[in-house]
LONU-885398 format. One record per residue (C-alpha): residue in three letters; residue number from 1; x, y, z. Coordinates in Angstrom, 3 decimals. Each point is the difference from the previous one (the first is absolute). Layout:
+------+-----+----------+----------+----------+
: rest :  nr :     east :    north :       up :
+------+-----+----------+----------+----------+
:  ALA : NUM :        X :        Y :        Z :
...
+------+-----+----------+----------+----------+
***
This chain:
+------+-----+----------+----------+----------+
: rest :  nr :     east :    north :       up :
+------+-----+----------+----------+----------+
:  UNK :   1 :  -69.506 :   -9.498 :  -59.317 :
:  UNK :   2 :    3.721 :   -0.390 :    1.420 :
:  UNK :   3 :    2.216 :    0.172 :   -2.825 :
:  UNK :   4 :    3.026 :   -1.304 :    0.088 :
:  UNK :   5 :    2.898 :    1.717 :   -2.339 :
:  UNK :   6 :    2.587 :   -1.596 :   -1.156 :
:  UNK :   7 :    3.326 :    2.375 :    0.095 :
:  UNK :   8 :    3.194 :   -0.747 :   -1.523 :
:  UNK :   9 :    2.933 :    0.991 :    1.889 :
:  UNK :  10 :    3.371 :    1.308 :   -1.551 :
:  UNK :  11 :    3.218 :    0.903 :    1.043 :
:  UNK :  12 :    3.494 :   -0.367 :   -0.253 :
:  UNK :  13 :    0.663 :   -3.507 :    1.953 :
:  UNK :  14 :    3.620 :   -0.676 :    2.092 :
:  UNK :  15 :   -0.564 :    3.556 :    1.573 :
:  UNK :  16 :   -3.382 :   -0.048 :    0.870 :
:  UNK :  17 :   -1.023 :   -3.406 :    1.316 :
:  UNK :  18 :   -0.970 :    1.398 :    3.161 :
:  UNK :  19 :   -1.953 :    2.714 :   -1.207 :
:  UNK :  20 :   -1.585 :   -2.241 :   -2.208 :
:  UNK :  21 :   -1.491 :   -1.945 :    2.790 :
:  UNK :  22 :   -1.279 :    3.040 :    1.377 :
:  UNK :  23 :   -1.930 :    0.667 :   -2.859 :
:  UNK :  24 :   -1.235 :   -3.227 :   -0.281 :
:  UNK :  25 :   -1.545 :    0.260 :    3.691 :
:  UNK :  26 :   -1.534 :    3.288 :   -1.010 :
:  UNK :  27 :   -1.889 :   -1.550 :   -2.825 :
:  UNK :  28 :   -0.911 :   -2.943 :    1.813 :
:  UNK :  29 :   -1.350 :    2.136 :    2.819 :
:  UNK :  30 :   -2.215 :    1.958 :   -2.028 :
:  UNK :  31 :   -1.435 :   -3.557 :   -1.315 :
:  UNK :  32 :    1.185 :    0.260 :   -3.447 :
:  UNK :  33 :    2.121 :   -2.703 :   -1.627 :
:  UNK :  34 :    3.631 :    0.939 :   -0.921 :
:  UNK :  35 :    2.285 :   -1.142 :   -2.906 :
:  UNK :  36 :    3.226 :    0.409 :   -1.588 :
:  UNK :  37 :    2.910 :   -1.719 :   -1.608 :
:  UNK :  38 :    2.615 :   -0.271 :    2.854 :
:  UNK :  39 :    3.186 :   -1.798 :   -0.971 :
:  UNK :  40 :   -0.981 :    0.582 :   -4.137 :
:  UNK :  41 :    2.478 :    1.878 :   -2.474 :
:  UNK :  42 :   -1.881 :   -1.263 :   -3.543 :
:  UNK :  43 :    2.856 :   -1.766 :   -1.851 :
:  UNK :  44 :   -1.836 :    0.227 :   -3.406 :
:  UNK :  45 :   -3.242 :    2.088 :   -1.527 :
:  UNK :  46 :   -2.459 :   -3.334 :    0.430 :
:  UNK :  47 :    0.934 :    0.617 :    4.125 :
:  UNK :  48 :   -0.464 :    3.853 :    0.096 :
:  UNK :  49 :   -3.601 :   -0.846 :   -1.749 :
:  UNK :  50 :   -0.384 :   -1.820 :    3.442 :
:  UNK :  51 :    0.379 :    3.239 :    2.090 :
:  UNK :  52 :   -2.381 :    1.858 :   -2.604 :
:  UNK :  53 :   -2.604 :   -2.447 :    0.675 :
:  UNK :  54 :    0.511 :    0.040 :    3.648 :
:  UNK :  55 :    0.103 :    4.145 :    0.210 :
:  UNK :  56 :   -3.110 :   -0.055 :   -2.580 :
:  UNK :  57 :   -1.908 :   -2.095 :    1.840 :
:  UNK :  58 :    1.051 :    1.921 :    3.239 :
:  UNK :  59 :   -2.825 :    2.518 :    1.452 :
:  UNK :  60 :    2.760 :    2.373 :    0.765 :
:  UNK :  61 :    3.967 :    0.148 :    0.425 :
:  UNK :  62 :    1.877 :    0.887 :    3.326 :
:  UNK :  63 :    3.300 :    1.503 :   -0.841 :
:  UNK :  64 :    2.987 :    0.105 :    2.715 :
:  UNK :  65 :    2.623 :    2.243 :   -1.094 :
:  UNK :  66 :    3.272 :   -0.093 :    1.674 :
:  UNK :  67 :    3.108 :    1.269 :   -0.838 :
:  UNK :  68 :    0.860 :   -2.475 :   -2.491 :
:  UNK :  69 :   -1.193 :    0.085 :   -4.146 :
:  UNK :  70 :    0.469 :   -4.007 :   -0.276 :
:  UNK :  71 :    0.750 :   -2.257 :   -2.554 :
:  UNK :  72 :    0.258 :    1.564 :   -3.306 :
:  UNK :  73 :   -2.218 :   -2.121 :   -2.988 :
:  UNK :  74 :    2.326 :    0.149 :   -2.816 :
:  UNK :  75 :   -2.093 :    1.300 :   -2.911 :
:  UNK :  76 :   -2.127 :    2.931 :    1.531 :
:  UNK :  77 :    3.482 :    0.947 :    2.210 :
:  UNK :  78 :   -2.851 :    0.663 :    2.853 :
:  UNK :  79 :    0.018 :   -2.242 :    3.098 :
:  UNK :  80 :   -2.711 :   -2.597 :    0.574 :
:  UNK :  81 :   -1.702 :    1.361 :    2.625 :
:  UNK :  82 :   -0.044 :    3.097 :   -2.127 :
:  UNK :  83 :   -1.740 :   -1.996 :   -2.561 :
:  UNK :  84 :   -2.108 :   -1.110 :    2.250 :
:  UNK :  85 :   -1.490 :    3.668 :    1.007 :
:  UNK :  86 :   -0.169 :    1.042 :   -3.455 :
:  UNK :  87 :   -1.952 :   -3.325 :   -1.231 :
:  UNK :  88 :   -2.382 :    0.817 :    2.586 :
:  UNK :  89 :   -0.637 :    3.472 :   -0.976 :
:  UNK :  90 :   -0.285 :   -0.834 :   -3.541 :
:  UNK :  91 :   -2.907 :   -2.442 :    0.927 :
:  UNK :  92 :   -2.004 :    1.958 :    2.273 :
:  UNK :  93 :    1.222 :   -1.482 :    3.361 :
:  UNK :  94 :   -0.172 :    2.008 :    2.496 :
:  UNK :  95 :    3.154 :    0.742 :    1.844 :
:  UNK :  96 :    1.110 :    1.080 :    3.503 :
:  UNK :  97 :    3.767 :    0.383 :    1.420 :
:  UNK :  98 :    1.367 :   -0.252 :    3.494 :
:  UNK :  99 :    3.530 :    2.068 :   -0.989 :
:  UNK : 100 :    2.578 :   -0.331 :    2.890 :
:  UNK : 101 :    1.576 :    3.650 :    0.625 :
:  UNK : 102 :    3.530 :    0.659 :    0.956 :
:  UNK : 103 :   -0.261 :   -0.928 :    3.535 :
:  UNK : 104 :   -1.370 :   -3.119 :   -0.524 :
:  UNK : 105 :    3.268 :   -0.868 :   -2.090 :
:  UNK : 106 :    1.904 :    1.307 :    2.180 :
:  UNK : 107 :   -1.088 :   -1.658 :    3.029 :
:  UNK : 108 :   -0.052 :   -3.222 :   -2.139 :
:  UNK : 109 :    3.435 :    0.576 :   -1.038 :
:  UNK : 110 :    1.133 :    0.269 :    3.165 :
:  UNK : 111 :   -1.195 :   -3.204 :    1.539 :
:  UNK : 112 :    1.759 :   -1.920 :   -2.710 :
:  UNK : 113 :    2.948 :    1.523 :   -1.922 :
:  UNK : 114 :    0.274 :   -2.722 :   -2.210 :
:  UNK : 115 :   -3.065 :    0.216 :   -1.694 :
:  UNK : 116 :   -0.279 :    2.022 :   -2.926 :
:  UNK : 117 :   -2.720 :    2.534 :    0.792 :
:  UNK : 118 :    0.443 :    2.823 :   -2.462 :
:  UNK : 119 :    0.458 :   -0.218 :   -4.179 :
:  UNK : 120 :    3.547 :    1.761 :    0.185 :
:  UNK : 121 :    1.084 :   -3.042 :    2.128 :
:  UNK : 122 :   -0.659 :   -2.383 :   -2.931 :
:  UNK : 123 :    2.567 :   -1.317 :   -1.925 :
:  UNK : 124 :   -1.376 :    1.666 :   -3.509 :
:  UNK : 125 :   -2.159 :    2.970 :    1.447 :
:  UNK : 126 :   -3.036 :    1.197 :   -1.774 :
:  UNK : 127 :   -0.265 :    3.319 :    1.780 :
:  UNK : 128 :   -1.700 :    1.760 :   -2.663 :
:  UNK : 129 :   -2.537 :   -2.847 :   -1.120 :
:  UNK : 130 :   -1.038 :   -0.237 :    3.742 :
:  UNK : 131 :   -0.230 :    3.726 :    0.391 :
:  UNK : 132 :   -2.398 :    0.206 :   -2.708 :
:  UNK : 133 :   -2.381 :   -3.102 :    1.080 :
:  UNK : 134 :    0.148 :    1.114 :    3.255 :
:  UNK : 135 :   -1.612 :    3.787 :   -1.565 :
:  UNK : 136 :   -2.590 :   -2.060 :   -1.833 :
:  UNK : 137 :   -0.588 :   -2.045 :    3.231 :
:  UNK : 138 :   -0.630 :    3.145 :    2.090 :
:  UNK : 139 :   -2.087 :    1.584 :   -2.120 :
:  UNK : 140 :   -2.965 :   -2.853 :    0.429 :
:  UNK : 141 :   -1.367 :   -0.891 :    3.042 :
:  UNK : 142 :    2.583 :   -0.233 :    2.567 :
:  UNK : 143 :    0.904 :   -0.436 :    3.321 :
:  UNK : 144 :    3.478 :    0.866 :    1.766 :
:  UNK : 145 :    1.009 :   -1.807 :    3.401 :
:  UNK : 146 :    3.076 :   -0.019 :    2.311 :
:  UNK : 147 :   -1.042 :   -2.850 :    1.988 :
:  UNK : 148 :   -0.416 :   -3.843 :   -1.287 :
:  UNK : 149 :   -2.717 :    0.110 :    2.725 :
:  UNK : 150 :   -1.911 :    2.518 :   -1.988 :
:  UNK : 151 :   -0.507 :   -2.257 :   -3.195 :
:  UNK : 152 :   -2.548 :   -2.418 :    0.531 :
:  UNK : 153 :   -1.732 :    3.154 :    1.713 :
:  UNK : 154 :    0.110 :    2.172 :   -3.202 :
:  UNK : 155 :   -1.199 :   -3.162 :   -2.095 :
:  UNK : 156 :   -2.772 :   -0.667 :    1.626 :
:  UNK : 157 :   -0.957 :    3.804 :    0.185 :
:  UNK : 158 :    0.658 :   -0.132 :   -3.675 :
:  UNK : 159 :   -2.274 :   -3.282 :   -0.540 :
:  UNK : 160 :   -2.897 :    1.356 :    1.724 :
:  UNK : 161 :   -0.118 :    3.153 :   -2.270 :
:  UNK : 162 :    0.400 :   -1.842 :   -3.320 :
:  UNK : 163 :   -2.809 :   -2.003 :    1.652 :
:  UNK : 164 :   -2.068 :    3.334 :    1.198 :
:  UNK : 165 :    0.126 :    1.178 :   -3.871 :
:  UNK : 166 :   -0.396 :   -3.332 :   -1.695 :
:  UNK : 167 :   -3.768 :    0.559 :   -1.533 :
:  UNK : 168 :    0.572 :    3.304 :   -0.447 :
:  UNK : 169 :    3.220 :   -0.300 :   -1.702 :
:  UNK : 170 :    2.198 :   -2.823 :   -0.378 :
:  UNK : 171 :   -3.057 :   -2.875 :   -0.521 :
:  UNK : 172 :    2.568 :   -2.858 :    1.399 :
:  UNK : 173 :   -0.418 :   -3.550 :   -1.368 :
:  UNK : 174 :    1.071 :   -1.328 :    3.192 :
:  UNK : 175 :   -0.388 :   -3.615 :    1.572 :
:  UNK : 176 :   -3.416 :   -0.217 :    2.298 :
:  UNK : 177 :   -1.243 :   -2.916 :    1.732 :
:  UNK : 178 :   -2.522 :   -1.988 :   -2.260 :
:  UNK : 179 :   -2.879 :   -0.257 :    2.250 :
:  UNK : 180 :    0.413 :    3.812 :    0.451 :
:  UNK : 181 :   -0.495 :    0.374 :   -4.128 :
:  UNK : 182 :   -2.761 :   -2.064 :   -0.255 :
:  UNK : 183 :   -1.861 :    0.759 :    2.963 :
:  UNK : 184 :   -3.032 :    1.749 :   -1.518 :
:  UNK : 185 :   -0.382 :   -3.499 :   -1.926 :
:  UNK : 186 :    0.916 :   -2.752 :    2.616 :
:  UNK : 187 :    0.683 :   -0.681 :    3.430 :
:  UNK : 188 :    3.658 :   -1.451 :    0.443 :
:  UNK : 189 :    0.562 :   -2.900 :    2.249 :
:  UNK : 190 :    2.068 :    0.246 :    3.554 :
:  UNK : 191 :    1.350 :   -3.000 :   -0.932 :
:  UNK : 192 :    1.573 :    0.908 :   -3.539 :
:  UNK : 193 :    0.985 :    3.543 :    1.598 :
:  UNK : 194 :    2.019 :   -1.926 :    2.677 :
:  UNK : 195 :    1.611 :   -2.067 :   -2.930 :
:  UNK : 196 :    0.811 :    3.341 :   -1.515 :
:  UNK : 197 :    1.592 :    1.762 :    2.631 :
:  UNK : 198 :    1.825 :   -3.755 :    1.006 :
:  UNK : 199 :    2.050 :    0.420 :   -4.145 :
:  UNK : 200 :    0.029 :    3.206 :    1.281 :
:  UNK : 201 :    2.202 :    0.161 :    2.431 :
:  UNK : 202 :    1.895 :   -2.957 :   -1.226 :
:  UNK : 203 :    0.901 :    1.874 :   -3.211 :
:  UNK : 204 :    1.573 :    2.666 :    2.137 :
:  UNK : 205 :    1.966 :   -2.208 :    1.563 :
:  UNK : 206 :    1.143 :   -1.917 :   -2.709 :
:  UNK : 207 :    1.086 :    2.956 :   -1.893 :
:  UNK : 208 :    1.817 :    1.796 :    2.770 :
:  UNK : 209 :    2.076 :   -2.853 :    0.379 :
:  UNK : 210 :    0.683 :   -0.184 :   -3.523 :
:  UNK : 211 :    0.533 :    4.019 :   -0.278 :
:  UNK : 212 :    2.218 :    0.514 :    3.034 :
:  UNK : 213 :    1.835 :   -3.630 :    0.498 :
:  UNK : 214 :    2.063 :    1.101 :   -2.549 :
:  UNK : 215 :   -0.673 :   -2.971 :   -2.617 :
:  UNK : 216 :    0.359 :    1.704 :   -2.966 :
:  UNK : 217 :    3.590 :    1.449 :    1.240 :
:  UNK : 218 :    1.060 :   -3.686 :    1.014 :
:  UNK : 219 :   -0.855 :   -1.429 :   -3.077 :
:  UNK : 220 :    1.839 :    2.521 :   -1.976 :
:  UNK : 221 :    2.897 :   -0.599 :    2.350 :
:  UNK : 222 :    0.398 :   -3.456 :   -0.576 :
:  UNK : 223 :   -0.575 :    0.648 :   -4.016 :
:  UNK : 224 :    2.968 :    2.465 :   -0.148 :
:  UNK : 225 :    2.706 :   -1.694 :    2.169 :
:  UNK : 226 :   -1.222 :   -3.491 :   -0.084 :
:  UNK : 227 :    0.736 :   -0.292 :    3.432 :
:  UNK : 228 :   -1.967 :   -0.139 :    3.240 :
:  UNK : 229 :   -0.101 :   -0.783 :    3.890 :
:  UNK : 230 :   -2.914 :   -2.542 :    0.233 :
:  UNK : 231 :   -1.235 :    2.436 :    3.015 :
:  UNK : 232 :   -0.954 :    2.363 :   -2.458 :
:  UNK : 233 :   -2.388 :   -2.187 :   -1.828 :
:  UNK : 234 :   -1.377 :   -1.124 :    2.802 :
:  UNK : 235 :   -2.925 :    2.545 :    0.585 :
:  UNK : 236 :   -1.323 :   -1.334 :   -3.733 :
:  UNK : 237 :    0.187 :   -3.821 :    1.093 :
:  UNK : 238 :   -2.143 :    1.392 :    3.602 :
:  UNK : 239 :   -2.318 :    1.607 :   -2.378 :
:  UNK : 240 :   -0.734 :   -2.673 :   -1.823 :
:  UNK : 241 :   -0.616 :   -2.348 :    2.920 :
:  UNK : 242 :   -2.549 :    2.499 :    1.928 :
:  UNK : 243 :   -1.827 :    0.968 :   -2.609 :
:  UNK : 244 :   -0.583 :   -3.518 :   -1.555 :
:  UNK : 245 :   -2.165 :   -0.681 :    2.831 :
:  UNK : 246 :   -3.592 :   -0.815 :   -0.438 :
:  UNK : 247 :   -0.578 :    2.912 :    2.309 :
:  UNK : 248 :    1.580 :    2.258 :   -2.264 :
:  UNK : 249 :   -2.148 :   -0.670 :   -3.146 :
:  UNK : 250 :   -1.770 :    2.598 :   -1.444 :
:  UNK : 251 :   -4.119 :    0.051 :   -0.477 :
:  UNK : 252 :   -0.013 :    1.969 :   -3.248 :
:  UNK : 253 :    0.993 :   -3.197 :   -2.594 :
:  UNK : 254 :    1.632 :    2.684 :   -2.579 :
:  UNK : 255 :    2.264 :    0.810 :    2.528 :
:  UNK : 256 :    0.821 :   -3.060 :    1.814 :
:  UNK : 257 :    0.999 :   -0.904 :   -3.265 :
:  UNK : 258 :    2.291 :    2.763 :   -0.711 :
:  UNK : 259 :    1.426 :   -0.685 :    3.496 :
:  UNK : 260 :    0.710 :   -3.744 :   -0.701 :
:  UNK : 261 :    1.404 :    1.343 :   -3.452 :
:  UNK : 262 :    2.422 :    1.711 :    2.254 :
:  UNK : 263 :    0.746 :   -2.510 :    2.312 :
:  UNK : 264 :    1.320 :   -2.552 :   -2.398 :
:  UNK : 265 :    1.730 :    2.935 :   -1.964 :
:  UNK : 266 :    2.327 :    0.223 :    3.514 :
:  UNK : 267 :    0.072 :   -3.215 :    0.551 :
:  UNK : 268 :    1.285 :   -0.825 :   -3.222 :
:  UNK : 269 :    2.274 :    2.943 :    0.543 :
:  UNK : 270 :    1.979 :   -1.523 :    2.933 :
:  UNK : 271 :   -0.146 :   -3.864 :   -1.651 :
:  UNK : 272 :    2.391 :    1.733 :   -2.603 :
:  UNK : 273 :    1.932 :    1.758 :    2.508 :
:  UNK : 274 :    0.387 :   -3.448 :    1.935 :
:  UNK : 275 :    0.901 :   -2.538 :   -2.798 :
:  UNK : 276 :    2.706 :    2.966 :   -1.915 :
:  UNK : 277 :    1.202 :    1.189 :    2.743 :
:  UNK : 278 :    2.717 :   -1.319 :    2.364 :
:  UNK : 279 :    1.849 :    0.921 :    3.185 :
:  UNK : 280 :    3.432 :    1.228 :    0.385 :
:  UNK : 281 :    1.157 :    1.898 :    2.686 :
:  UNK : 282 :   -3.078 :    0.298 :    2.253 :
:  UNK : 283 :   -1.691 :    1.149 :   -3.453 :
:  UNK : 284 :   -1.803 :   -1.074 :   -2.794 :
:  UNK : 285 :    1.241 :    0.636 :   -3.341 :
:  UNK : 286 :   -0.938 :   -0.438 :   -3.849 :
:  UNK : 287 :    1.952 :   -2.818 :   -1.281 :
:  UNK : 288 :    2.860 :    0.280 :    2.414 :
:  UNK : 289 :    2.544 :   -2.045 :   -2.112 :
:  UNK : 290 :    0.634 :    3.105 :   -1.999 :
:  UNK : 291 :    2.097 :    3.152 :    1.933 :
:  UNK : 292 :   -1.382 :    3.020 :   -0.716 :
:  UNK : 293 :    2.231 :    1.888 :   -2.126 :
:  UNK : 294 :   -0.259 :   -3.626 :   -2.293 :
:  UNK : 295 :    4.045 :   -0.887 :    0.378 :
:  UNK : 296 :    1.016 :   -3.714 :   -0.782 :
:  UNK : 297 :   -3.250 :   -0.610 :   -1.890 :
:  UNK : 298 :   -0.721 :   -1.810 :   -2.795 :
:  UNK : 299 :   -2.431 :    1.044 :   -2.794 :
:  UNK : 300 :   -2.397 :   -2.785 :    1.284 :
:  UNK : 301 :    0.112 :    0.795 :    3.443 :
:  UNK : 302 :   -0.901 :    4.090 :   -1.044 :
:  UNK : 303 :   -2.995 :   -1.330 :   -2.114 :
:  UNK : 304 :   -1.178 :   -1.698 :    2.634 :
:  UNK : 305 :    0.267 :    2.903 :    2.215 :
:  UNK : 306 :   -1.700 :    2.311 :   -2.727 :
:  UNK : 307 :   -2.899 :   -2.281 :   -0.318 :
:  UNK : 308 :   -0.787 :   -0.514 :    3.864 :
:  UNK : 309 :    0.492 :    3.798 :    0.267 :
:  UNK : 310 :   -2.695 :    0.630 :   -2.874 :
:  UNK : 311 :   -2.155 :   -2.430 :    1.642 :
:  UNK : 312 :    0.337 :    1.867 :    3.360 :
:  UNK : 313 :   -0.823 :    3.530 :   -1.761 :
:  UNK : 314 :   -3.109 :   -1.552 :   -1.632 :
:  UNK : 315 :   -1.581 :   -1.161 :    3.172 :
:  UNK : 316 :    1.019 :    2.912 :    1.869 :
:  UNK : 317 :   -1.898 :    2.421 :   -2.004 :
:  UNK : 318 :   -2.530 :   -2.590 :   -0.411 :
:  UNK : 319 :   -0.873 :    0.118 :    4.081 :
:  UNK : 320 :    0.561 :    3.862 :    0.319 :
:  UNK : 321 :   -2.222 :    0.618 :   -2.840 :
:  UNK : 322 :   -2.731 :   -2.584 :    2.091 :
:  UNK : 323 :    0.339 :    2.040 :    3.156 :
:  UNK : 324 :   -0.298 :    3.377 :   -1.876 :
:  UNK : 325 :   -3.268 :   -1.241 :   -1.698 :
:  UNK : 326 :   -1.449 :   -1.666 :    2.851 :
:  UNK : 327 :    0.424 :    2.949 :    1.848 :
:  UNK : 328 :   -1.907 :    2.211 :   -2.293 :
:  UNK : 329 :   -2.503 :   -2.642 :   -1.531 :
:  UNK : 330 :   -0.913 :   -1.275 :    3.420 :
:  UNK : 331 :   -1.582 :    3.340 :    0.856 :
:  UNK : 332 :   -2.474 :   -0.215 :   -3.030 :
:  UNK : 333 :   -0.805 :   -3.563 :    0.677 :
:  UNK : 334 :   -1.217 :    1.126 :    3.379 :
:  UNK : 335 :   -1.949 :    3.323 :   -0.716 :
:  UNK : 336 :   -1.006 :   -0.573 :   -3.616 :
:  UNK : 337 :   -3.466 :   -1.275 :   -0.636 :
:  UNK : 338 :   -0.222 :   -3.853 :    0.447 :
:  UNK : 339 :   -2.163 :   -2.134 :    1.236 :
:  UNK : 340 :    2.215 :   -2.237 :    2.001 :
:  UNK : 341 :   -1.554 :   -0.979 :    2.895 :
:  UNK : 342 :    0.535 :    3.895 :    1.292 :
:  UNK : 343 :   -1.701 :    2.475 :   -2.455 :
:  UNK : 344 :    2.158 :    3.099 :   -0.469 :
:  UNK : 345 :   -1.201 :    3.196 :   -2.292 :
:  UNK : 346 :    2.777 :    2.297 :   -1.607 :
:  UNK : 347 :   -1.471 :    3.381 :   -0.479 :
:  UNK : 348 :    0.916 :    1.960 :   -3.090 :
+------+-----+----------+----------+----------+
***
């Protein structure tokens, strides 16, 4: 039977977008299903539960380690992606790392000086703290490249031996297609294997856009400076209109639903932004009346701007917590065993 894994990617993020990518092709060529939390620093406990669920239901995490330690969580002191590594261990997740060595920083330094490659170039280094996960890192299963070319290469070498040693060692849980788990007992139909692979391939689309469109960062954009340029909203409103076509339903009715749960979620989203926000100066601000630093305003006039800025907070989290779940809860919707029109089998 194919098994599909699912494998939860981590790294630091503004540094290694690209690299990122890479991995993402290397997972996707070795036919495994890859996940991750790009754009996410948990603002509270109940979010960081999110990423446990996500790396424990992960068959196995993909580090990329850089140069950089990332954000630091403020109780443990450790950075998130650190976390992340050590959550996995803890659980029995396997683990694999594609470390970049000092050419690869080196080279990436030097093709843009601006970016901040290494941890000394920070503004509040954690030399020491990356030292040491960088030690615990390397002394797993590891891989060390100096090319960006060489990543999805190395993953997918990678995949195929976790794959190679699965009954004998790791006994995956994995995703498989449900005619493929019930095969011994009955014979799937071409028609509801074609509806299968349709969601499919729609899913994937779907949640590329939403993981590399950048929604989450515009959203959190707009919540911080209450400002925007309506061109930067406008691959949401585009969304929205392609994919509520009837050609763009799903066939599995769980997640059509969460889909249309999403859908209105947006939509809702950018109703807000449209009746509380108003131009000025070829942009659209919160409540415009009011300057920003508040001068020559009454005590009405800064309740009224407290109040539409509370409601704009609410429904901003609101929307980026609907992506974030979609993206994850969409997945099991698909592959978990339900009999919606296209049978699927998950295989503990």
């Amino acid at each position: 039977m194919n098994k599909k894994l699912q494998v939860f990617v981590s790294s630091t993020y503004q540094d290694l977008q690209e690299e990122r990518q890479k991995a993402v092709e290397g997972i996707l060529r070795a036919g495994h299903i890859p996940a991750g939390m790009e754009l996410f620093i948990p603002a509270n406990k109940s979010q960081w539960s999110i990423i446990e669920k996500w790396i424990e239901e992960s068959d196995v995490l993909m580090l990329i380690l850089g140069g950089r330690y990332g954000t630091i969580e403020p109780e443990s002191g450790k950075s998130y992606t650190h976390l992340e590594y050590e959550f996995a261990l803890a659980n029995n997740v396997p683990v694999f790392a594609v470390v970049l060595n000092d050419q690869y920083l080196a080279t990436k330094k030097s093709s843009n000086i601006n970016l901040k490659v290494n941890e000394y170039e920070t503004e509040k280094p954690n030399i020491d703290k990356y030292q040491a996960f960088k030690e615990l890192v390397t002394s797993n299963l590891v891989s060390f490249v100096q090319d960006i070319n060489q990543i999805p290469n190395e993953i997918t070498l990678a995949l195929q031996e976790f794959i190679k040693n699965d009954e004998s060692e790791y006994h995956f849980k994995g995703w498989i297609r449900g005619d493929e788990a019930i095969y011994d007992k009955m014979v799937q139909k071409d028609e509801n294997n074609k509806l299968f692979e349709f969601d499919e391939k729609l899913l994937a689309k779907v949640n590329d856009t939403l993981e590399n469109e950048h929604f989450i960062d515009t959203i959190e954009y707009i919540s911080t400076y209450c400002s925007y340029e309506l061109e930067s909203t406008k691959m949401i409103h585009e969304f929205i209109y392609e994919y509520s076509k009837p050609s763009n339903r799903f066939f599995n009715k769980d997640l059509d639903e969460l889909f249309k749960s999403l859908l209105s979620k947006l939509d809702k989203y950018l109703g807000h932004l449209a009746t509380h926000f108003f131009p000025k100066k070829n942009r659209q601000y919160l409540y415009p009346e009011l300057n920003i630093d508040f001068q020559w305003v009454d005590d009405k006039g800064r309740e009224t701007y407290d109040r539409q800025y509370r409601m704009l907070s609410e429904i901003s989290g609101e929307t980026i917590d609907e992506i974030r779940s979609f993206i994850f809860d969409s997945r099991v919707s698909l592959y978990s065993p339900k009999e919606n029109g296209n049978e699927k089998s998950e295989i503990k």
